[in-house]
C-alpha positions as CSV (number, residue, x, y, z in Angstrom):
1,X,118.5,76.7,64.9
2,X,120.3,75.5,68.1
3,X,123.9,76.6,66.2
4,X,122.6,79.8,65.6
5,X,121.6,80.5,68.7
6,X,125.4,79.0,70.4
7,X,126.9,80.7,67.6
8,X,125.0,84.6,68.5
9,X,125.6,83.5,72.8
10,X,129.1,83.1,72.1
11,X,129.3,86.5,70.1
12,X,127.4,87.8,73.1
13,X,130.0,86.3,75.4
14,X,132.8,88.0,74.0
15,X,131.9,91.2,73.2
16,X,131.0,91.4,76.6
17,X,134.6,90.5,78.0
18,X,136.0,92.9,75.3
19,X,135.4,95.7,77.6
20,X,131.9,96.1,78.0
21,X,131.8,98.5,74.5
22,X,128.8,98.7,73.1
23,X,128.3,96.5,70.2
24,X,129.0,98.7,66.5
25,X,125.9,100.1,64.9
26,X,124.3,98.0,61.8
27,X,122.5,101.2,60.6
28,X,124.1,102.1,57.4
29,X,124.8,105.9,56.4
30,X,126.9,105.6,53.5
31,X,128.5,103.2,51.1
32,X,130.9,104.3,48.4
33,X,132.6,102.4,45.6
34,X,135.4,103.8,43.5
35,X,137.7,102.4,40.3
36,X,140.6,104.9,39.6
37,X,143.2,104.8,37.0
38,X,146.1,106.8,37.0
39,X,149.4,106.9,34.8
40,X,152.5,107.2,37.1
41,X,155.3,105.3,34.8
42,X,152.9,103.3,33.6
43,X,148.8,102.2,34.7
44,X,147.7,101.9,37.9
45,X,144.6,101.0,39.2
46,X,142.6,101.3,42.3
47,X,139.7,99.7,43.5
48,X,138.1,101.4,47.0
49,X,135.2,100.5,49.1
50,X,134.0,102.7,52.5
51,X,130.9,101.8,54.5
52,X,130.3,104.2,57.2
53,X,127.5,103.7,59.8
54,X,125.3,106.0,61.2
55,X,127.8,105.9,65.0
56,X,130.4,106.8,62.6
57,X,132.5,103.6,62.7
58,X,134.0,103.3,58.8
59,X,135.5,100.3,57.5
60,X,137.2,101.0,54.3
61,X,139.4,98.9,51.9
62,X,141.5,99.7,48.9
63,X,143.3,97.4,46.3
64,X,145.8,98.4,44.1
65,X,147.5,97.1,40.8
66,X,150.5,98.3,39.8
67,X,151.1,97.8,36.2
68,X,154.1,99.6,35.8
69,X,155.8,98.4,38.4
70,X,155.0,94.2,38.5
71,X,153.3,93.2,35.5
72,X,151.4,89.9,36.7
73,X,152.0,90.7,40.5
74,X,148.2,90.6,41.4
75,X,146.2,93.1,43.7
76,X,147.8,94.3,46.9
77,X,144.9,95.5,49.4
78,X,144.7,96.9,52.3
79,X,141.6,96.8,54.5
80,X,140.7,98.7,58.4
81,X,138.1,99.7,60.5
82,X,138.0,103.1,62.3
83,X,136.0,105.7,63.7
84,X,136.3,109.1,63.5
85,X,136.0,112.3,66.6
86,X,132.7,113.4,67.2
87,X,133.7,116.4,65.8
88,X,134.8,115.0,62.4
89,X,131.5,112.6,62.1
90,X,129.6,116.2,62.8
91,X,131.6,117.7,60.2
92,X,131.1,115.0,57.7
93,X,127.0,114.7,58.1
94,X,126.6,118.4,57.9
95,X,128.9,118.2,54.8
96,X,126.2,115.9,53.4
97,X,123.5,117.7,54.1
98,X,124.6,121.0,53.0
99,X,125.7,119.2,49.3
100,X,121.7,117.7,49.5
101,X,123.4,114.3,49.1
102,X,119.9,112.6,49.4
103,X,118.9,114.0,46.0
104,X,122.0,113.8,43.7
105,X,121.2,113.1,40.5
106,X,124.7,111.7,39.2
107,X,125.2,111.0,35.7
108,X,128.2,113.8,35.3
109,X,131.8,114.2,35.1
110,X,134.4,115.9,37.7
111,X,137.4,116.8,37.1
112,X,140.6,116.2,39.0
113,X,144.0,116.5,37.9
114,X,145.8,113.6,40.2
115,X,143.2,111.0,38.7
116,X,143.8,109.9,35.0
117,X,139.9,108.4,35.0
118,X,137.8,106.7,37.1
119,X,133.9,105.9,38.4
120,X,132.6,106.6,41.6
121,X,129.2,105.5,43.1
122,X,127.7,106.8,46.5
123,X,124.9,104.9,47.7
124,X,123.0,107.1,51.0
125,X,120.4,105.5,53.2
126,X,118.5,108.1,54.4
127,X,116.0,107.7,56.8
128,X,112.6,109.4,56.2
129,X,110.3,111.7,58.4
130,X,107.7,109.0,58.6
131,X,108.6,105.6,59.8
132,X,109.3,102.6,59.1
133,X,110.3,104.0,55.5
134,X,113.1,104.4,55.0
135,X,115.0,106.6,51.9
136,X,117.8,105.5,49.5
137,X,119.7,107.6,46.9
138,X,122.4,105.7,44.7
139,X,124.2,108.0,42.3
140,X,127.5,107.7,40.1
141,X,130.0,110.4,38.8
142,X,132.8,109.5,36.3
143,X,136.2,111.2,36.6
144,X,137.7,113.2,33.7
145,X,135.7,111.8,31.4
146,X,133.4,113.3,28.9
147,X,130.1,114.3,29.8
148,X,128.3,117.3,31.6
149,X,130.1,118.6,34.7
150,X,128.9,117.7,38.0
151,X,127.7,120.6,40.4
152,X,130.5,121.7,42.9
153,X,128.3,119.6,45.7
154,X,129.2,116.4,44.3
155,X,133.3,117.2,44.4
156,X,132.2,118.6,48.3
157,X,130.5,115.0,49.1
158,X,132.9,112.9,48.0
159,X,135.6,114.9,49.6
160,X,133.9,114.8,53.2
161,X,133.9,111.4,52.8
162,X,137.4,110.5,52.2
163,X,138.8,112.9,54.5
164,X,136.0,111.6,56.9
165,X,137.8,108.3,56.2
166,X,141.4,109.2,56.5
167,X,140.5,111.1,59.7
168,X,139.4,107.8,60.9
169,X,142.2,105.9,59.3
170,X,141.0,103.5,56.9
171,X,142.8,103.2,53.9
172,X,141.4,105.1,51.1
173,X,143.0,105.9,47.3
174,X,145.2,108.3,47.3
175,X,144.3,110.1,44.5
176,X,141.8,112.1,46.3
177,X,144.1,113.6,48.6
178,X,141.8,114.5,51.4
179,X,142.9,117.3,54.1
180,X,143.6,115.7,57.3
């Protein structure tokens, strides 16, 4: 008990010589998990993970195999932490909200032609009108695979997310080619 409390006074200690910033928000908005395949001269494979929180900070990380290129080279990653304009994490929430993000059923297929194949999953915390409940909606898309297509408002989603990311310079796949 005594460590933890040393251990949370030092992390008190610092922040608080770091500039007096406030410390980041644990209130998560958003997490999003992708597994992308392309075939550039051979397989390659990207895993990405983005957690943004709900003051806009975004940490992201991608890893990346490259088949082709190094066979038995291992994953080279990348991993940041960033934050976007006020602007841009205005633009991304109403992006969410406009595509109904909260109730996204999943379960479909979009299609995009600089990704051979792939899954994403988008997990959105929510919070709900009456407190202390709080609202969750996990849901999963497949890239160019077969299946029923996905409403335009899934493509819009994950879109304003990655550019969201990119804005705020985190690594993210470039498959998706977000508009800066």
């Amino acid at each position: 008990m005594r460590a933890a409390f040393i251990a949370a006074s030092v992390a008190l200690f610092a922040a608080a010589g770091a500039g007096a910033q406030p410390p980041p928000s644990s209130l998560a908005l958003l997490r999003v998990h992708a597994s992308l395949e392309e075939f550039h001269q051979g397989n390659v494979f990207v895993d990405e993970d983005l957690f943004v929180l709900r003051d806009g900070s975004i940490t992201g990380s991608v890893a990346v195999q490259l088949e082709a290129t190094c066979i038995g080279c291992g994953w080279n990653s990348g991993i940041g932490h960033g934050i976007g304009t006020a602007q841009q994490f205005v633009a991304l929430q109403s992006a969410l909200a406009a595509n109904t993000v909260g109730i996204q059923p999943g379960n479909c297929v979009v299609q995009k032609p600089t990704v051979e194949s792939g899954t994403y999953e988008i997990t959105w915390y929510g919070i709900a009108r009456t407190q202390p409940f709080a609202r969750r909606n996990v849901f999963a898309f497949q890239v160019n695979a077969d299946g029923p297509l996905c409403p335009p408002a899934v493509a819009k989603i994950i879109t304003a997310i990655e550019t969201y990311a990119f804005q705020a310079g985190v690594p993210v796949s470039d498959f998706w080619h977000p508009n800066p």
